[in-house]
N, C-alpha and C positions, 0 to 999 in steps of 0.2 A: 086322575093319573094322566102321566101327560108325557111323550115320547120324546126321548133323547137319544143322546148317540149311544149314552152307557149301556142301555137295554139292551144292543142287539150285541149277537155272539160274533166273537170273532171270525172271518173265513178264513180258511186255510189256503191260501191263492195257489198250491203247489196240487192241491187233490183233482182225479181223474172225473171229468166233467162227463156226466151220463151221455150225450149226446154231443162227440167231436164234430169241432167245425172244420176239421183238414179232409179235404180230398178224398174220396176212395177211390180207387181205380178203378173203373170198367169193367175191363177183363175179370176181376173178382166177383162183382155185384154182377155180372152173367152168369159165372161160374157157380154161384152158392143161389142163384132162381132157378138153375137149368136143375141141380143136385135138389135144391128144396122139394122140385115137383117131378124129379125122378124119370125125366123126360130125356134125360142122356143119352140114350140108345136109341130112342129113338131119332134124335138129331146125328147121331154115329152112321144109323142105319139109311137115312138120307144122303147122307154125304159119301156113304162107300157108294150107291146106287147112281150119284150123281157122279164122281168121278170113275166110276167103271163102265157107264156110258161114254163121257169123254175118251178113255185110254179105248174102248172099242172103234169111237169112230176114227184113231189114229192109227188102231194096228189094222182095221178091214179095207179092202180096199169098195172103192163107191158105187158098184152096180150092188153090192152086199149090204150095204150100211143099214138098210130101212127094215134086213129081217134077222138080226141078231140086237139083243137088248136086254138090258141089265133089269130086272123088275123087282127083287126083294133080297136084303139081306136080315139072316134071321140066326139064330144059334152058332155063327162062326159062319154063314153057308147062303154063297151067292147062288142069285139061281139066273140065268139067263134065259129067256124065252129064244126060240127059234123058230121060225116060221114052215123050215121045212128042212129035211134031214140032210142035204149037202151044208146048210149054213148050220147046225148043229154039229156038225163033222169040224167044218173052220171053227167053229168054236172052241173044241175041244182043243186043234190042235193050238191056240193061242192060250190055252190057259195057264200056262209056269210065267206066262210072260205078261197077263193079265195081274197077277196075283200078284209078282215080283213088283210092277211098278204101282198098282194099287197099296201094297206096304208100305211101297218110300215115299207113295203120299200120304199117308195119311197111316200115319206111324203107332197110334194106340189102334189099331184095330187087328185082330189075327184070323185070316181066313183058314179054314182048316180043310174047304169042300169047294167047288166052283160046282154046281149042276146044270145042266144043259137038258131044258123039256123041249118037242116040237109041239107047238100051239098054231095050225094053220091060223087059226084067226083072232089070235094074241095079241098080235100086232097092228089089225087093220086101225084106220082110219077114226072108226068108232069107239074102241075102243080104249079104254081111259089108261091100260097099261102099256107101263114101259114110256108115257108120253112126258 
């Protein structure tokens, strides 16, 4: 027996080929790894911390800056560390203002709490938070 062209079946050159060779975008193939491994929230909860650090060190002014700081966001609810109870107090009173422009950054997130702890020693040097 001996191969010819008749033997083989025709291809349908119009059918959906298992594996396209077009492009996928990026932004997709992040979005369906970040959703696959369910790690969403947690890359949420970085970025509210990181940019409510940022919006702190613009709204405080700089003898304050180094004992008010953003350390976890968890169930809707930031928590701020303070070093001691006057920079807990400015904390407080920033927080419609914290919250406001932390939304308009970062738009899928809903703060529903801002909490303000005093940790004298939260904040030092050594210590891995809030850095």
């Amino acid at each position: 027996m001996t191969w010819s062209d008749n033997n083989t079946k025709p291809v349908n050159k119009n059918r959906q080929r298992r594996f396209s060779k077009n492009a996928a975008p990026i932004g997709g193939i992040l979005s369906d790894a970040v959703g696959r491994h369910g790690i969403g929230w947690q890359i949420k909860a970085a970025m509210a911390v990181k940019f409510a650090n940022k919006i702190l060190d613009d709204l405080i002014e700089p003898n304050l800056r180094d004992d008010i700081r953003a350390i976890s966001f968890v169930s809707d609810q930031l928590t701020l560390s303070c070093r001691h109870a006057p920079a807990s107090n400015l904390a407080n009173s920033y927080r419609t203002q914290l919250q406001e422009r932390l939304e308009r950054e970062l738009p899928d997130i809903n703060i529903v709490n801002i909490f303000c702890k005093v940790d004298p020693y939260g904040l030092d040097s050594k210590s891995q938070i809030g850095v």
